[in-house]
C-alpha positions as CSV (number, residue, x, y, z in Angstrom):
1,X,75.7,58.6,107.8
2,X,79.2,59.4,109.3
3,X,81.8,60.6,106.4
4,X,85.0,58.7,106.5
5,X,87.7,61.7,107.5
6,X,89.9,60.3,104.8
7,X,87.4,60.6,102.1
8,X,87.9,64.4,103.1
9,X,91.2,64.8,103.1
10,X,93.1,67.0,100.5
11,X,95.6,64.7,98.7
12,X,99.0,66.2,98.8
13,X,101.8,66.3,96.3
14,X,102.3,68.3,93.0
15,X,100.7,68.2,90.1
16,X,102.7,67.6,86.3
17,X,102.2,71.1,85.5
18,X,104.2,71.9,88.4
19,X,106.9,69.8,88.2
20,X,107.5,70.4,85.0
21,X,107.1,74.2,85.7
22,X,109.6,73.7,88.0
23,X,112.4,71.7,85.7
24,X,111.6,74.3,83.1
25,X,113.6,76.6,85.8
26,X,115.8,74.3,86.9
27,X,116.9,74.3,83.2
28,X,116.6,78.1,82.4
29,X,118.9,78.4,85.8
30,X,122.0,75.8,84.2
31,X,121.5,77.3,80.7
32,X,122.2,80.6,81.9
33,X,125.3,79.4,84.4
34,X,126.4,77.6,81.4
35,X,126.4,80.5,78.9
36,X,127.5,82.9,81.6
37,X,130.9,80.6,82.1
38,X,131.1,80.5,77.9
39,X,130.9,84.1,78.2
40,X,133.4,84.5,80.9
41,X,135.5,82.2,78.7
42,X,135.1,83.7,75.8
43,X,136.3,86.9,77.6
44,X,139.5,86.0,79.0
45,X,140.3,84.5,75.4
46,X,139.6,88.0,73.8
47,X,141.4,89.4,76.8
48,X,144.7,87.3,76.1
49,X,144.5,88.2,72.1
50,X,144.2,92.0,73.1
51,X,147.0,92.3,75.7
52,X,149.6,90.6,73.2
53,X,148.5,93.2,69.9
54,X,148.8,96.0,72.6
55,X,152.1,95.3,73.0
56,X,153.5,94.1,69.8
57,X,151.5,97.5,68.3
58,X,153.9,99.6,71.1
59,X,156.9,97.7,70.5
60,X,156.8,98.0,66.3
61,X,155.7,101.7,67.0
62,X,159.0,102.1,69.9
63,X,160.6,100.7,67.1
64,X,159.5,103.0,64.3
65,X,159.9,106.2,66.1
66,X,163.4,105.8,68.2
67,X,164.8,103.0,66.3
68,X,166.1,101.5,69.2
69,X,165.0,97.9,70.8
70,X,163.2,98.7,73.9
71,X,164.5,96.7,76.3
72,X,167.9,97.2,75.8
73,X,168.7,100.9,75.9
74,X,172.5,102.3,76.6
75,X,172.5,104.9,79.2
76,X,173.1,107.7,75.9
77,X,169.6,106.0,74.5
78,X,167.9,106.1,77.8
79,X,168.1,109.5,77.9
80,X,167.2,110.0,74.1
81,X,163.9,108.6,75.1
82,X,163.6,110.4,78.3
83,X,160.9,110.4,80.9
84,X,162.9,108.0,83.4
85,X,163.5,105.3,80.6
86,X,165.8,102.8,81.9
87,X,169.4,101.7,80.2
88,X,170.7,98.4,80.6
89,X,173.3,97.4,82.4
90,X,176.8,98.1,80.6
91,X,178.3,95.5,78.2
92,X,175.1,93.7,77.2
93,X,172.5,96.7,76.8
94,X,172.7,98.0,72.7
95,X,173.8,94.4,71.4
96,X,169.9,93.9,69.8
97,X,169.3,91.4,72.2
98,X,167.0,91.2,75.3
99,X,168.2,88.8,77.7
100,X,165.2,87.7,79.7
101,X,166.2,87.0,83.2
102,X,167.5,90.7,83.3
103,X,165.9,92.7,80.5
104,X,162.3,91.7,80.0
105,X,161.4,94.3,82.6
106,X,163.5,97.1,81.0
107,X,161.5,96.0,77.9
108,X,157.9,96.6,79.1
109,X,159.1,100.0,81.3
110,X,160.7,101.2,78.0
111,X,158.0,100.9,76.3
112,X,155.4,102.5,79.4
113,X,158.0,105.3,79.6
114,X,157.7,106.0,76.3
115,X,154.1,106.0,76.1
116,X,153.2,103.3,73.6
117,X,151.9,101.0,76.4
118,X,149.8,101.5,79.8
119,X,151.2,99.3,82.5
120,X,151.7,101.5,86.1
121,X,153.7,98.5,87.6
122,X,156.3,98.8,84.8
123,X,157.6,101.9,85.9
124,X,158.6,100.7,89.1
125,X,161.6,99.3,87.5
126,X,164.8,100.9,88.4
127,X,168.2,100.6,87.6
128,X,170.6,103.4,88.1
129,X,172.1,106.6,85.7
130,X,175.1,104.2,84.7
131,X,172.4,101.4,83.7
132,X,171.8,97.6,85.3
133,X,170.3,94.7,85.0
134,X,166.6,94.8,85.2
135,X,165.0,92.2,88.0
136,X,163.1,89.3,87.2
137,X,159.6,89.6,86.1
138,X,157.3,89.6,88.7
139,X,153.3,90.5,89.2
140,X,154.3,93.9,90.6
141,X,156.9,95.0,88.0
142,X,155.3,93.0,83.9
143,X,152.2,93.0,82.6
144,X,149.9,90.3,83.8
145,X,148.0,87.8,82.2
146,X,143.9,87.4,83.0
147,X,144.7,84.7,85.3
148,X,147.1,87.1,87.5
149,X,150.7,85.9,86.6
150,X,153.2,87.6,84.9
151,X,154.3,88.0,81.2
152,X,157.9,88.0,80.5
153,X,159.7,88.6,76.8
154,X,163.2,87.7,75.8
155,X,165.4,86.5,72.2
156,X,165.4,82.7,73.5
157,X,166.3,79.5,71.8
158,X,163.3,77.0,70.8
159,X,163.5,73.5,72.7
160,X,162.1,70.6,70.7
161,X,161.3,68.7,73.7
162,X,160.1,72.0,75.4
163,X,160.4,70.6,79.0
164,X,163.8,72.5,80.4
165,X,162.8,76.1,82.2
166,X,166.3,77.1,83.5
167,X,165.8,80.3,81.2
168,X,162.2,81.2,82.7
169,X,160.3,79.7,79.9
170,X,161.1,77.2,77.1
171,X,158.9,77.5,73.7
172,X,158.5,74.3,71.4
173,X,159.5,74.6,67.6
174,X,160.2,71.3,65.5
175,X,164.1,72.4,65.1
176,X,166.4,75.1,67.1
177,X,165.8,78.9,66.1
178,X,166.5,82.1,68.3
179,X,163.5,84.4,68.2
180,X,162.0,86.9,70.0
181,X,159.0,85.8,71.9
182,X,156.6,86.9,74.9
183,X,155.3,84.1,77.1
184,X,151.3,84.8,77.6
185,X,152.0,84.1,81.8
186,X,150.6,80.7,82.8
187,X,148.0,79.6,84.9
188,X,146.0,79.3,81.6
189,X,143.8,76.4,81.0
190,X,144.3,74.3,78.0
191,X,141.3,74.7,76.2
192,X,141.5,78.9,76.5
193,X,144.7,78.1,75.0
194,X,143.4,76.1,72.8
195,X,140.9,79.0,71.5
196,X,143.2,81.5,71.8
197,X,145.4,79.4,69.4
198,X,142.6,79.3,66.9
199,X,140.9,82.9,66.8
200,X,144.6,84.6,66.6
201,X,146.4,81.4,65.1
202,X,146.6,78.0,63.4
203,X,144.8,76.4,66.6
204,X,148.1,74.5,66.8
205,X,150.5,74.3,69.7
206,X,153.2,73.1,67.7
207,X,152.8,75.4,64.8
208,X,152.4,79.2,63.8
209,X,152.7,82.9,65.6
210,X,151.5,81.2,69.0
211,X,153.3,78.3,70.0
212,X,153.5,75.6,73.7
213,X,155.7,77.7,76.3
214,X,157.0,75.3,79.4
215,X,157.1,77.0,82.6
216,X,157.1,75.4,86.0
217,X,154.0,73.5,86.2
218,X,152.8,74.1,82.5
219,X,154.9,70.9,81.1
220,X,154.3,69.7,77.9
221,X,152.8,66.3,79.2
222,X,150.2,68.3,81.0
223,X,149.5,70.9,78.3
224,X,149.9,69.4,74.9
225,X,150.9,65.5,75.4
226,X,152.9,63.8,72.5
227,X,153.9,67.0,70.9
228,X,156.9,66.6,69.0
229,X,159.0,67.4,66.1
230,X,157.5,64.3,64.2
231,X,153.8,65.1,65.9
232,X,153.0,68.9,65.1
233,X,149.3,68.5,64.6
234,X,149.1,67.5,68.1
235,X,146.1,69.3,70.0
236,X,145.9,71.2,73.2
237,X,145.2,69.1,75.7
238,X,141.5,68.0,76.2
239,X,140.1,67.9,78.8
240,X,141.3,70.7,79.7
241,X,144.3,70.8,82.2
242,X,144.3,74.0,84.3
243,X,147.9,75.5,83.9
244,X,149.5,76.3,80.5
245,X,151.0,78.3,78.9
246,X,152.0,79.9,75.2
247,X,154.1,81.8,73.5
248,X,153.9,84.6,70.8
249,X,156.6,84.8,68.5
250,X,157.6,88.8,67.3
């Protein structure tokens, strides 16, 4: 008798082993990209802790050994430090304040010049034997952030709304104070902020050594909505919004 050719016919198809071989690797494959980006995250955040103890250890230790603030040198205390530190210009270097706009630079290529800090950018600031005004901080002149944008340092004014920028960055405190404070660069996204905030803080925007800094595009509606002097256990924002920025208070 003839065999039917279906009868002989190998099925096709995959078996259960198979497929669930293959979502066991499907699985093992997201798991790792998944801990890979918590690692990468995890990273930037120890990154971003790191950079601002590097410089707060050079600037107590410029401090300590010249007792002079680095950032605003007088020609005579340019040259007590030496090795092409930069004075300020005249009239507003030696008052013990760093005005941001012009002497944030001099402030980081003080402190490179002096060796306390490693930053080859920095000593491409210039200003001339009589002293100047430093020029704005820029990504080929400051330190930079993880996220490739500039940190800048300066004695400014806390802003309770936190929204104006005229001075280059605005930090959020729930009444006026003058302090000095280093912005961490933006570009951040709220949650690394967020962490940031909690393995070197209070994990509070509004509160502590690390506070909300608004800068450009980093508003306070975008980074930390409803933040206020009556709302200081507001959060970072969540989800995460992709530029922010904070501030570390000296």
């Amino acid at each position: 008798m003839k065999r039917h050719a279906s009868s002989t016919r190998r099925q096709g198809g995959f078996t259960l082993v198979e497929i669930a071989i293959v979502l066991m690797i499907v699985g093992l494959l997201i798991g790792g990209i998944l801990r890979g980006q918590e690692l990468i995250q995890s990273a930037r955040v120890r990154n971003i802790i790191d950079q601002k103890s590097a410089i707060q250890t050079a600037y107590i230790g410029f401090l300590d050994r010249y007792r002079m603030l680095p950032g605003d040198l007088t020609v005579d205390q340019a040259k007590t430090v030496g090795n092409s530190a930069q004075p300020g210009k005249t009239g507003s270097s030696g008052d013990g304040v760093i005005t941001l706009a012009t002497e944030s630079t001099l402030f980081f290529q003080n402190l490179t010049a002096s060796g306390f800090l490693s930053c080859g950018g920095c000593m491409t600031v210039v200003t001339s034997d009589t002293g100047g005004d430093g020029p704005a901080p820029d990504i080929s002149n400051s330190p930079i952030n993880v996220y490739g944008t500039p940190l800048s340092i300066g004695h400014l004014a806390s802003n309770t709304a936190a929204s104006a920028t005229t001075k280059g960055f605005d930090w959020f405190d729930e009444k006026t104070v003058t302090r000095l404070v280093m912005a961490t660069g933006s570009s951040i996204p709220s949650q690394v902020m967020a962490e940031v905030d909690r393995k070197a803080d209070d994990g509070l925007p509004g509160t502590g050594q690390l506070r909300f800094a608004a800068s450009g595009s980093a508003t306070l509606t975008n980074c930390a909505k409803d933040l206020s002097a009556t709302a200081l256990k507001t959060q970072w924002a969540n989800p995460s919004q992709a530029n922010c920025q904070g501030a570390w208070l000296f």
